[in-house]
N, C-alpha and C positions, 0 to 999 in steps of 0.2 A: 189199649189205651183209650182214658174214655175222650168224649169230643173236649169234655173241660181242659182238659191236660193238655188236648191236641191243641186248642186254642191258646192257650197260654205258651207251650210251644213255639207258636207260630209268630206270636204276636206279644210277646213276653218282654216290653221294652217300652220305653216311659211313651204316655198319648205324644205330650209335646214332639218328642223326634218321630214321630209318624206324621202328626198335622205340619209343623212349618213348613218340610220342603213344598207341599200341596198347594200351602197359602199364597209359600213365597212364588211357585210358580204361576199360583194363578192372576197374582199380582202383577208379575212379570208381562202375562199374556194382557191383563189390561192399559198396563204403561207402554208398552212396547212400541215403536216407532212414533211415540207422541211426547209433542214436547212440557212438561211439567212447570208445574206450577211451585211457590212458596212451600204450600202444605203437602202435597203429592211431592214434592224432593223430601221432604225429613220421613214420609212415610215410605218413600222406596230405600231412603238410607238406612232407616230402624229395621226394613227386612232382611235388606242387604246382610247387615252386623249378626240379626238373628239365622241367617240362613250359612253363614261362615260357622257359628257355634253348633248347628246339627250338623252340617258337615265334619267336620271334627268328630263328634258325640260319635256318629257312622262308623267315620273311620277307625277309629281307637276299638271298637266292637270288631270289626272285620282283623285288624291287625292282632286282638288277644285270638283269634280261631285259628288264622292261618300261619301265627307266632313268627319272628324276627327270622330274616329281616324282607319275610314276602309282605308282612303287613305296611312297613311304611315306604315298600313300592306302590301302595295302590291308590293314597292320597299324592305322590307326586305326578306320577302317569296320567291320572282323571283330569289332574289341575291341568299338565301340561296339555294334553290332548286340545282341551276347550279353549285354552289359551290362544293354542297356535291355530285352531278355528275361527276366535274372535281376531286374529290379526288379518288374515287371509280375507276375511271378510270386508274388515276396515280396509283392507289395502284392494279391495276389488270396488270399494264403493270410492275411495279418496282419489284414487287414479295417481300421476305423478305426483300429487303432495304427500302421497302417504310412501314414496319409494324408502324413506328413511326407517317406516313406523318399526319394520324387522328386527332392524337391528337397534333403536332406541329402547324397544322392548328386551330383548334380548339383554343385551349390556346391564340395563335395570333391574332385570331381575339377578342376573350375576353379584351384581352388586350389591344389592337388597338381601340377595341370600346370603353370600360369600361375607358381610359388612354388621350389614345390619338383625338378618336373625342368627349365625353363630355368636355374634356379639352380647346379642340379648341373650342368650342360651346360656355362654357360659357364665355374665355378669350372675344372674339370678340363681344357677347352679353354683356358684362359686359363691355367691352371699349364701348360700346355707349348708352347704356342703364344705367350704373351704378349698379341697384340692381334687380336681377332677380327674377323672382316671376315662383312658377310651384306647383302643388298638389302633396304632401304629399300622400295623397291616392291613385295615382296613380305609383310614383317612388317609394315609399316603397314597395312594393307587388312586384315589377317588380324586386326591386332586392333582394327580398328574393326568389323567385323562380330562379333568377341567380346562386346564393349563393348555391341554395342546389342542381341544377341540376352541378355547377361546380366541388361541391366535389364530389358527386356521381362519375361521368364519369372520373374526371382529378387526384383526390388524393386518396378516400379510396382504387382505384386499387393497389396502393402503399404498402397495409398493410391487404390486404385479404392472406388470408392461403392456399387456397385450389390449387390455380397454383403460379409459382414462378413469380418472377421478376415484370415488371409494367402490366400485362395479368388479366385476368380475364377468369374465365371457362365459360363452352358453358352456363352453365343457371344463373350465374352471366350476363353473356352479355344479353342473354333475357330478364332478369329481369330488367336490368338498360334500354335497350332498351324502354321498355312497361312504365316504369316508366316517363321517360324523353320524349314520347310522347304524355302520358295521364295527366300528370303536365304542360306541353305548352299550350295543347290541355283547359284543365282547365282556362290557362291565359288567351287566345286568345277567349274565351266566357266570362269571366271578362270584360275583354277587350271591346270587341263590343259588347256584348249583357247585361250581368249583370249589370256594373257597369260601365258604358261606362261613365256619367257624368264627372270621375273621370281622365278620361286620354283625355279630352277637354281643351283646352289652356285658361288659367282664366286671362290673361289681357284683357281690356276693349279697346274696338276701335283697336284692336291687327290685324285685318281681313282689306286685301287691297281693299280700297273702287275702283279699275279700276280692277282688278282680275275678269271678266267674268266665269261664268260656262259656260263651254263646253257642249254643246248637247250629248247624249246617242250615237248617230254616230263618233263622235269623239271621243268619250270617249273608244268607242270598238276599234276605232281605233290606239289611242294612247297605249292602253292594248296590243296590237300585234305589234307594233313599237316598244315599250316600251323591252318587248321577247327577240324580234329581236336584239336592243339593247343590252340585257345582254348577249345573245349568243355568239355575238363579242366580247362584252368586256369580257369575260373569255376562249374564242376561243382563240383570241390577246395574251391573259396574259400567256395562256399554249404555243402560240407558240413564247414567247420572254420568256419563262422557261431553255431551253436550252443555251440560251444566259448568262441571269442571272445566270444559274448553270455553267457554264465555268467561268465566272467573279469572281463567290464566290469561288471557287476552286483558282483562281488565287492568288484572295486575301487570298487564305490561312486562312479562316472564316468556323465556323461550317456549317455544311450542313441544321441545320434548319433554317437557314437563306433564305432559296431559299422559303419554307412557308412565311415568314415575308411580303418577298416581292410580292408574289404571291395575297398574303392576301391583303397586302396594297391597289394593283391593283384594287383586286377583288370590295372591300369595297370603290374606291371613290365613287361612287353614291351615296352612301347613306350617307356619310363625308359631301359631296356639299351641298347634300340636308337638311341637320341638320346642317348645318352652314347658310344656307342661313335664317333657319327660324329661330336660334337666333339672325341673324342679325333684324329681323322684330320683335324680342321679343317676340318671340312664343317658350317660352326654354320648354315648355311641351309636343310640337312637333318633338322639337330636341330628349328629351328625350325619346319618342315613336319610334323615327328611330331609334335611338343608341340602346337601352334596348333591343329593339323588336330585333333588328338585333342578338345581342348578346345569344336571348332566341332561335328564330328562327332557329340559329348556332349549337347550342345544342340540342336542342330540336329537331329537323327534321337529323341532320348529324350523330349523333350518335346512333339514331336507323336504317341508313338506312347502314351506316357503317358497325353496329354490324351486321345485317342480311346479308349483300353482305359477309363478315367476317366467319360467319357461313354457307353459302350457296356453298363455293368455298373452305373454307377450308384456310382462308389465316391468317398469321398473325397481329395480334394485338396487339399495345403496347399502353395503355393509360393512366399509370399511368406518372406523372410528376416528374423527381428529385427533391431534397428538395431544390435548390435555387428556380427551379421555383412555388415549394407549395410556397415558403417564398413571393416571387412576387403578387402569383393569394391571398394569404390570407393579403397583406398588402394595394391592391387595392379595394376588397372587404371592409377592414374596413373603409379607404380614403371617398370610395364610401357611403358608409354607413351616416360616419358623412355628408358627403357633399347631400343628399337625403332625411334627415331628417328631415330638417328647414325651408321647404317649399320656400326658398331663397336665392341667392347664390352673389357673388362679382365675383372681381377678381382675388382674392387672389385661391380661392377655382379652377380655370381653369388653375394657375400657378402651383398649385399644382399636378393635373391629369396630366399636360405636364410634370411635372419635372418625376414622375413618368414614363412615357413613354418614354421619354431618357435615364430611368437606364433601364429599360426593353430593350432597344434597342443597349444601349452599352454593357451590360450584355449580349446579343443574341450572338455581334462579339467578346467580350472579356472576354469569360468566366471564 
């Protein structure tokens, strides 16, 4: 092979998705623990938005080489990973005010996933598709292990005995920790190895016949672009966090509003990305980002949470108030009927969005 080939090879992928993550990171490293100005906020915003869209661009490359449904484990995993790094973080710099941050994160992205992007997914698939088709076998499991890692972690803290208020004691937390790792852990072998069949997208002709597989070189490459990617985009989101949190202050809005929006941030990639492939009628893909994101969330944040928690000695607060049980258990049933029937309209994405606007007005108008 000659070196041209080799190079092309290697590097066989638009400049733009090699340069932003670089830029956005270098950006990152010059904003970073400084507070911004008028013009420096809309220019770490514009990166922000551009460093979500190579993100994406990455991942959708990584996900055609490794094929369904290991590819959109690897945009939920990354996200989660750095997620539950910038919480741990925020909660080792906040001290008691951030003992809530866990679990306002948590719930929000729940929600955000579970509401607002299967909502958007099938609304936009169902406006062009009309009637969406996805396996039963694979969304029903996916949200029963939702279902029971959300109460675990978000509600029964509410009504245990042994420590007061929404807390849990040191071996309640180990306990639910080891639980909600070794129950994901379970999924994610379902998932690609067990029962993989079941979480493969079943319309016909559904696969872009010009969609080339990427070579194993790019593919590694795209995997560490891809990182790099998410580093900025939640680098960016914590440093336009201080902005955001002067805004919500202004506005005179509860303070777990600065999660919502942190969250929102956090989670476009994976929104893009599960909306792009119901727009191609692949809603069992959509449903593999969303779900997967959602378990991911839980499943990896709240055992590394509770051990950072346990390890430092910080506080913990994970039980939910009863608007927001009444919220996380009215989504859940929503969810339910609508995962059940292996098919879905538009009726059923009008409904996960309406849902997400009371979740959302509820947040600022409690």
């Amino acid at each position: 092979m000659s070196w041209k080939r080799t190079h092309r090879a290697l590097f066989g992928v638009p400049t733009w998705s090699l340069a932003l993550p670089v830029v956005s990171c270098v950006l990152l490293a010059v904003v970073w623990e400084r507070p911004l100005g008028w013009f420096s906020l809309w220019f770490v915003a514009a990166a922000l938005i551009a460093a979500v869209f190579v993100a994406v661009h990455h991942a959708e490359l990584i996900a055609l080489r490794v094929g369904e449904p290991f590819g959109t484990l690897v945009l939920a995993l990354a996200v989660t990973v750095i997620e539950a790094s910038l919480i741990v973080a925020l909660m080792l710099s906040g001290g008691e005010a951030a003992s809530a941050l866990a679990r306002d994160t948590v719930f929000a992205t729940v929600m955000i996933i579970c509401n607002g992007v299967v909502g958007l997914c099938l609304l936009l698939g169902a406006l062009r598709h009309r009637v969406l088709a996805f396996q039963v076998e694979g969304t029903s499991p996916a949200l029963s292990v939702l279902a029971t890692l959300a109460t675990l972690t978000l509600v029964l803290p509410m009504f245990t005995t042994t420590t007061p208020g929404p807390t849990l004691s040191p071996a309640q937390l180990v306990f639910a920790g080891i639980v909600s790792l070794a129950l994901y852990a379970v999924f994610v072998f379902v998932q690609t190895v067990r029962h993989r069949e079941y979480f493969l997208p079943v319309e016909a002709g559904s696969e872009d016949p010009h969609a080339a597989v990427p070579s194993t070189p790019v593919a590694f490459m795209s995997l560490g672009l891809l990182l790099l990617s998410l580093i900025a985009v939640v680098g960016l989101a914590k440093s336009l966090a201080p902005s955001i949190e002067a805004a919500v202050e202004a506005a005179s809005v509860p303070h777990a509003v600065i999660g919502i929006a942190i969250a929102l941030m956090v989670l476009l990639p994976e929104t893009l990305a599960a909306a792009r492939a119901a727009l191609r009628n692949r809603m069992q893909t959509s449903f593999n980002l969303a779900l997967g994101s959602a378990l991911a969330t839980i499943g990896l944040t709240i055992p590394a949470v509770a051990a950072i928690s346990l390890a430092l000695d910080l506080p913990l607060d994970l039980g939910l108030p009863d608007k927001e049980i009444g919220l996380l258990a009215l989504t859940l049933l929503i969810s339910a009927m609508t995962l059940s029937r292996g098919s879905a309209t538009v009726l059923q994405g009008t409904v996960h969005l309406v849902l997400f606007a009371v979740f959302l007005f509820l947040a600022v108008v409690p």
